[in-house]
C-alpha positions as CSV (number, residue, x, y, z in Angstrom):
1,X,-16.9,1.0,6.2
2,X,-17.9,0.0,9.9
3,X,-14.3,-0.7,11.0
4,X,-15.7,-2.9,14.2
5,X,-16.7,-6.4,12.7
6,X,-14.8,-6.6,9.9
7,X,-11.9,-9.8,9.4
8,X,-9.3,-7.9,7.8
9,X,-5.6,-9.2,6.2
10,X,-3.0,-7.0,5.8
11,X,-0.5,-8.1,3.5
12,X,2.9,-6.2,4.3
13,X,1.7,-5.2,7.9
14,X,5.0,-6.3,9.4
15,X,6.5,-2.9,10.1
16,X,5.8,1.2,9.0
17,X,1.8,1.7,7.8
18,X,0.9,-1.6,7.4
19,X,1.4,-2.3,11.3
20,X,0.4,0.8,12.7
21,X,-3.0,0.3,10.2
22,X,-3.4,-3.5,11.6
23,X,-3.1,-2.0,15.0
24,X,-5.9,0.3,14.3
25,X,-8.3,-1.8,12.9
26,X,-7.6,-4.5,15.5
27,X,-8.4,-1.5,18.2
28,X,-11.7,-0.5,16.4
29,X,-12.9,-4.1,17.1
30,X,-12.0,-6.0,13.9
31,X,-10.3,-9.6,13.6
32,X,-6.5,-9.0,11.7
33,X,-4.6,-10.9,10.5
34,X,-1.0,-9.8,9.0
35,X,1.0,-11.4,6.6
36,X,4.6,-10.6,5.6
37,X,8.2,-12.3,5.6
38,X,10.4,-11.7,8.5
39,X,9.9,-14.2,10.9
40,X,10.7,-12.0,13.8
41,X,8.6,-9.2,13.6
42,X,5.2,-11.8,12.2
43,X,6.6,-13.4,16.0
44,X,5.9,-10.1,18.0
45,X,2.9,-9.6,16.2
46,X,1.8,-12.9,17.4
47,X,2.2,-11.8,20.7
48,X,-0.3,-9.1,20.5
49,X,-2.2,-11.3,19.4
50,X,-2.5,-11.0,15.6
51,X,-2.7,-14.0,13.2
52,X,0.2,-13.9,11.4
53,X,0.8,-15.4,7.9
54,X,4.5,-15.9,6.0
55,X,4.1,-14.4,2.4
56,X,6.5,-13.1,-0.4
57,X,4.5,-11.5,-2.8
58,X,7.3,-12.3,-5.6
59,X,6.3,-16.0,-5.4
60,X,3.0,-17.2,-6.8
61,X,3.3,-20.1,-4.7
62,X,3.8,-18.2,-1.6
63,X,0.8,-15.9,-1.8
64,X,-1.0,-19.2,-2.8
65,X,-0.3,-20.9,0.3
66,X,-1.0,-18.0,1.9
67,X,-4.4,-17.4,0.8
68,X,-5.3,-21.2,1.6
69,X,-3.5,-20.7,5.1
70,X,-5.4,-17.3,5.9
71,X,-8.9,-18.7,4.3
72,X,-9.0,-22.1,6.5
73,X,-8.0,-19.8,9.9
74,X,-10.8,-16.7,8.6
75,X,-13.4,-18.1,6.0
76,X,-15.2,-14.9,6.8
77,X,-12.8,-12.8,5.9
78,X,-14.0,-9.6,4.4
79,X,-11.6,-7.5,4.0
80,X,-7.5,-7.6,2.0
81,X,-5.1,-4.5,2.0
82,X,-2.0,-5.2,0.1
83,X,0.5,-3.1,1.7
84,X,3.7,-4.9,0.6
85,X,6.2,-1.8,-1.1
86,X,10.1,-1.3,-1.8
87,X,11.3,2.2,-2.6
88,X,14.6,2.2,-4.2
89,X,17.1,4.4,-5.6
90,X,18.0,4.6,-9.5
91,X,20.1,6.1,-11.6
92,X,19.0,6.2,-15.1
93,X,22.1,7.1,-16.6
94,X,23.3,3.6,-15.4
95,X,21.9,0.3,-16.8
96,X,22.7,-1.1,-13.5
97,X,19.6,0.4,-12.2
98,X,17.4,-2.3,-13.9
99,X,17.9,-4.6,-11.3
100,X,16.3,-2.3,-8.8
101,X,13.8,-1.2,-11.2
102,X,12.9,-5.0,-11.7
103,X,12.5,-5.7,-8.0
104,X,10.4,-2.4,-7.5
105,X,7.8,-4.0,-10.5
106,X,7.8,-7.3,-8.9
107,X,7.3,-6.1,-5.3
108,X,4.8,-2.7,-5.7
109,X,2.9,-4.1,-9.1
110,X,3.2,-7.5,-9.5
111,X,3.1,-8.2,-5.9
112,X,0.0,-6.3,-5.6
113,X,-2.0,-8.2,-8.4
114,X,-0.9,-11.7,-7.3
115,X,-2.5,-10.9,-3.7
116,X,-5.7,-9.8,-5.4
117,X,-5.8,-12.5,-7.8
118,X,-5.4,-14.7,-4.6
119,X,-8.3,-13.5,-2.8
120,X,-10.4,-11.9,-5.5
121,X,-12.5,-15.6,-6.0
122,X,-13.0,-15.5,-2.2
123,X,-14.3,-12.0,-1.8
124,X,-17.0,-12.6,-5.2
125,X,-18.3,-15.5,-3.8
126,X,-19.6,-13.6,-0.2
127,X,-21.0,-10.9,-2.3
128,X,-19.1,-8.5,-0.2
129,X,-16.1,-7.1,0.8
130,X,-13.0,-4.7,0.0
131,X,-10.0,-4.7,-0.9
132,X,-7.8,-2.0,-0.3
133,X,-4.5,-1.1,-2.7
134,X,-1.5,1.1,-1.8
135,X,-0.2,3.7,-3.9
136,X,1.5,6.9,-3.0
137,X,1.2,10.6,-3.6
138,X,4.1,9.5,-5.4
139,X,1.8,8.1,-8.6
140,X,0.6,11.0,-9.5
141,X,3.3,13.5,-8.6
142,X,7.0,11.7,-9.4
143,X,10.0,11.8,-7.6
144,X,13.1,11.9,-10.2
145,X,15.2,9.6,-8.0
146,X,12.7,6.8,-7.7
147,X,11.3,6.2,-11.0
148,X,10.4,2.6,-10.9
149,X,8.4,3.2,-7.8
150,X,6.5,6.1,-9.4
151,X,5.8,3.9,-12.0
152,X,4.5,0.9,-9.8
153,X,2.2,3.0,-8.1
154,X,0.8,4.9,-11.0
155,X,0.3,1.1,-12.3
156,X,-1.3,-0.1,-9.2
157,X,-3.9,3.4,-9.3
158,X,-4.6,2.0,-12.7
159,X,-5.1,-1.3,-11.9
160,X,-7.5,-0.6,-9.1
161,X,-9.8,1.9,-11.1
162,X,-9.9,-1.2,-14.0
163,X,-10.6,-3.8,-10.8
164,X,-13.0,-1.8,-9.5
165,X,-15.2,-1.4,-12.7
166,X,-14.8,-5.3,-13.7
167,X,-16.2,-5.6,-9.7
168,X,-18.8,-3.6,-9.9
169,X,-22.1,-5.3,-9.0
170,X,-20.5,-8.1,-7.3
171,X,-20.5,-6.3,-3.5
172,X,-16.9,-6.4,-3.3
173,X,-15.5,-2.3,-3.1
174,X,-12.0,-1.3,-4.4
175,X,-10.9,1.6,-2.0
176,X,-7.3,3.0,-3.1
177,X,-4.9,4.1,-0.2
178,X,-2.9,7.1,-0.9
179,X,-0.4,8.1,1.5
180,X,2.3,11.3,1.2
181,X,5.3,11.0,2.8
182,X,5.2,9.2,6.0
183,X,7.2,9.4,9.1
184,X,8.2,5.8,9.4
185,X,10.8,3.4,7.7
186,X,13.7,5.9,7.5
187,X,11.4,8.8,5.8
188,X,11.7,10.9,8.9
189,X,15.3,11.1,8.2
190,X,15.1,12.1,4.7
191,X,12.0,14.0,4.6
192,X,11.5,16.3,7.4
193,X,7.8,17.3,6.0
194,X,7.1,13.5,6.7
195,X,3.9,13.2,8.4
196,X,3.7,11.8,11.6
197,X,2.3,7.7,11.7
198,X,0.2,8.5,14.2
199,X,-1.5,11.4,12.6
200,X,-2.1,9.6,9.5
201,X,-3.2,6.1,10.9
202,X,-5.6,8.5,12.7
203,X,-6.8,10.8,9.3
204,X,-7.1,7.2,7.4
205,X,-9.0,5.4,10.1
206,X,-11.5,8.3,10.2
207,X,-11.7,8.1,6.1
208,X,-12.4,4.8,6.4
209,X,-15.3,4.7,8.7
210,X,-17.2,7.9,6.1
211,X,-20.0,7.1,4.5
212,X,-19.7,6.1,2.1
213,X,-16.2,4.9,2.0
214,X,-14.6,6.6,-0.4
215,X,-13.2,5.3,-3.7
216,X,-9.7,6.9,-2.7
217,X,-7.7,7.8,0.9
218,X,-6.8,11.1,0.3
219,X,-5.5,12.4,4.1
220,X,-5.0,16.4,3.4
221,X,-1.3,16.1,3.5
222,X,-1.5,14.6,0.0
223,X,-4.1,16.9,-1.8
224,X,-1.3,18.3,-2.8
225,X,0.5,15.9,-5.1
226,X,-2.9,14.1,-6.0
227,X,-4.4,17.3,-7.3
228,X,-1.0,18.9,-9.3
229,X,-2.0,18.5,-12.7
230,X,-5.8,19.1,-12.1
231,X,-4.3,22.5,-9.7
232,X,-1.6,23.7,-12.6
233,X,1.3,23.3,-10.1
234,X,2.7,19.8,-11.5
235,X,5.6,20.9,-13.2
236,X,7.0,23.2,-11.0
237,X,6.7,20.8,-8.3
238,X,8.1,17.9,-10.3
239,X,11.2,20.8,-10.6
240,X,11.3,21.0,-7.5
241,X,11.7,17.6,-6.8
242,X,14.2,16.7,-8.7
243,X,16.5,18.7,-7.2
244,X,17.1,15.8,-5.0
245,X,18.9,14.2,-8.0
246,X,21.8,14.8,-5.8
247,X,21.5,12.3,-3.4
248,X,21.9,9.8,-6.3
249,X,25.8,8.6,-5.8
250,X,27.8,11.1,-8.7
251,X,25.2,13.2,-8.9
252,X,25.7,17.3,-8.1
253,X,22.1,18.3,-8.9
């Protein structure tokens, strides 16, 4: 992918990967635009000059407007990453969790095929382009505390290996963004393996710009969970992890 003349929207680029990401490709010489919903931070963005975008992607008549919005300021665009993610707590052992699990689905899953739906016309009828999901190390290797999440982004790996077959021959690439543990939104604080942003904005950017571009981001600090089953380390890791059941409110371990 030649990062410098590409139009690019990233969808959930207000804060954590999806800014630092919009930063990067606006530094390697692309046009971004960011779309998200809090006012204030799609206002500073603005003011480094970013078009900015307001989008839930829980409303299908938000990401509609959206697309029309973003497709009369950038008919060229070229390029969609849908970055919008929640990661929430549950505790299984309390039906209360479904409400959490619900919004997880909605945001991480739902969110991410109503932004593709949105811009999947667009990007067929150039005969080129990408779109870029977000999953997680997380899809392939669970964490016991957040199981909705490791669900929504083992759906959305799904989903983007059956887009990017029912895309094929049509110029438009599916690349599939996989980050580990990332030192931004509170995961530094919880996570003290967390790898730095800058480090992996850097590892992605240079992933990126191979050629060709591969089919998934796999920065080296992920290998690990990406590779568990194939490696024969899976279930002792998944052990491992869920010894942070005991962060879950009640819970001893």
């Amino acid at each position: 992918m030649d990062l410098s003349n590409r139009t690019v929207l990233v969808v959930g680029g207000t804060s954590g990967i999806g800014r630092e990401l919009a930063r990067r490709f606006a530094a390697a010489g692309s046009t971004v635009a960011v779309g998200g919903r809090s006012p204030e931070a799609l206002s500073e963005l603005a003011g480094e000059g970013f078009g900015t975008f307001r989008i839930d992607v829980t409303d299908g008549a938000s990401v509609a407007a959206a697309r029309d919005a973003v497709l009369a300021r950038h008919p060229e665009l070229d390029t969609v990453v849908t970055m919008s993610g929640v990661m929430l707590l549950e505790d299984l052992r309390d039906p209360a969790h479904f409400a959490a699990a619900e919004t997880t689905i909605d945001t991480n899953l739902l969110g991410t095929i109503r932004v593709v739906d949105a811009f999947t016309p667009h990007l067929v009828g150039r005969g080129a382009g990408t779109v870029i999901t977000v999953t997680s190390g997380i899809a392939f290797l669970p964490f016991p505390p957040m199981p909705a999440y490791a669900a929504s982004k083992a759906g959305v790996h799904a989903y983007s290996e059956a887009l990017r077959a029912q895309l094929d021959g049509t110029g438009v690439d599916v690349v599939e963004l996989v980050p580990p543990a990332v030192a931004t939104a509170g995961q530094e604080k919880v996570n003290p393996h967390a790898l730095p942003l800058d480090d992996f904005a850097t590892e992605v950017m240079q992933l990126l710009s191979e050629n060709p571009t591969p089919r998934e981001v796999l920065v080296k600090g992920v290998l690990m969970h990406r590779w568990a089953e194939r490696d024969g380390t899976y279930d002792d890791l998944v052990a491992q992890r869920a010894r942070a059941l005991a962060m879950l409110p009640g819970r001893e371990g």
